[in-house]
N, C-alpha and C positions, 0 to 999 in steps of 0.2 A: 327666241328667248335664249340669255344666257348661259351655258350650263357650267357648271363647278369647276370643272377646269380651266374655262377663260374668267372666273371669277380669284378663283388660285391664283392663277395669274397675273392676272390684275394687281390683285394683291400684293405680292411678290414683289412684282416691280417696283409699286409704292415705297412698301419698304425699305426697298436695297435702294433708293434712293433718296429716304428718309434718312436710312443708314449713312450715307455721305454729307447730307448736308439737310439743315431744320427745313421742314415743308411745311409746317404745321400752317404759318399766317408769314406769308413776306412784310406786315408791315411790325408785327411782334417781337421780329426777331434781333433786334436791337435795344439799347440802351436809352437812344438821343432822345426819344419823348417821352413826356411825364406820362402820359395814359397808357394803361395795359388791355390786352382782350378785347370784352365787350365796350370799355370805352372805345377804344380805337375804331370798333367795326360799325362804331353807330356815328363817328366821327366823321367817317368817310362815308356812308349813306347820307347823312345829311347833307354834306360836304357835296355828293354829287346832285342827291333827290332834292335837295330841300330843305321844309320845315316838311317833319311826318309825325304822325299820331303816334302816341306812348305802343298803341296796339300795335300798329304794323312794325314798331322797331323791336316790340318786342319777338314777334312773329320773324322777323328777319333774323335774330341774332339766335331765334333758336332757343326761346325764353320765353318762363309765365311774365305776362304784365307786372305782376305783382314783386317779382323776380327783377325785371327792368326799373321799378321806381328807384332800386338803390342807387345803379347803372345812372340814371338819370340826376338822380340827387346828387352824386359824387361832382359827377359833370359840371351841374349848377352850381355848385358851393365854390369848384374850380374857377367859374367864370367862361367857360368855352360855349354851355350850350343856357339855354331860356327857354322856361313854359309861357305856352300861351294860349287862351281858350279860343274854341274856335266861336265868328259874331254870332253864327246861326243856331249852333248848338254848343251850348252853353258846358256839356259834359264831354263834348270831343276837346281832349289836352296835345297840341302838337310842341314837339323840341325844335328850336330854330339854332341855327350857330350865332353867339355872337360876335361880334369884329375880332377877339380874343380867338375866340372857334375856329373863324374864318381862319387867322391867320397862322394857327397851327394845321388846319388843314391844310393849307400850300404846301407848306413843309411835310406834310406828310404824303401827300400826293406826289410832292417832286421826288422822294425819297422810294416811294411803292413803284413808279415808275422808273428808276433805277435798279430796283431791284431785278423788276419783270425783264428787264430791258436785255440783261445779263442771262436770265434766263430762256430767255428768246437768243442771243447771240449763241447759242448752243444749235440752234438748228438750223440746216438752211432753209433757204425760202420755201422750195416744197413741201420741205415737214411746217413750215409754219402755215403754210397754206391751209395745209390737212387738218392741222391743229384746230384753226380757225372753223374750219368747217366742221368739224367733229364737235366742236364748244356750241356752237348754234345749234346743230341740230341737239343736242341734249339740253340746250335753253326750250328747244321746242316743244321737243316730249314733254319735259316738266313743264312748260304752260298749258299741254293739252291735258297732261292728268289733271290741275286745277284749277282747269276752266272747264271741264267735261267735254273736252271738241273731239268728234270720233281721229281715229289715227290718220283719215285721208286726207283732215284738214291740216292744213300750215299755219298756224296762227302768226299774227302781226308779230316779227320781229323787236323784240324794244331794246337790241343790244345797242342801237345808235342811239339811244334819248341821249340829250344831253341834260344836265340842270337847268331845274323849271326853277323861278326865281318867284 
């Protein structure tokens, strides 16, 4: 376990590198698109996942449902995203991008990936190796704490899905 000084730590570092330059959201940190925040971060979930339920995007972005319909509404009134009910169950509402959506999402994709890509040109390959590996395995913990898998299981990796269509 942790203890307070590699937590200090941690922290610190964050920081002093918060300090140099904005870490908060690499896709945020500009001007060029009209959505901010929570638009953005549901822009590119869908952009990668799909059409998803009001619930899980709200659940994603770290948000009550009720808190995501403005999120959503803004969206739609924009043109970028669409409700739609699901055949079977008549109360499940999922958000799909529309062609508007889509095509700000390319832009925003190509532009996240230039970010990251700069932020990677900072390391060599070893450290990005390590990187890599230190990202999975903390993808994995957090899926066993909420999927309840004891610690000695490795859950199914889903860092490689691609968009389900």
């Amino acid at each position: 376990m942790a203890n307070i000084r590699e937590v200090d730590r941690l922290k610190e570092l964050l920081l002093e590198l918060g300090r140099r330059r904005p870490l908060r959201d690499p896709l945020s940190s500009g001007n060029e698109l009209e959505l901010v925040g929570p638009q953005l971060h549901t822009l590119v979930w869908l952009g990668h996942d799909g059409p998803l339920t009001m619930g899980e995007l709200a659940r994603r972005l770290g948000v009550s449902e009720k808190g995501f319909t403005g999120v959503a509404d803004r969206m739609e009134d924009a043109g970028y995203c669409q409700r739609e009910r699901d055949t079977e169950d008549r109360r499940v509402v999922r958000l799909r991008l529309t062609t508007l959506g889509e095509e700000l999402f390319a832009r925003s994709a190509a532009r996240l990936d230039k970010r990251l890509g700069f932020l990677l040109d900072a390391l060599p390959a070893p450290d990005r190796d390590a990187l890599f590996r230190i990202l999975v395995r903390l993808g994995d913990h957090l899926e066993r704490l909420a999927t309840g898998l004891p610690a000695n299981v490795t859950p199914i990796s889903k860092h490689s899905n691609r968009r389900k269509r």
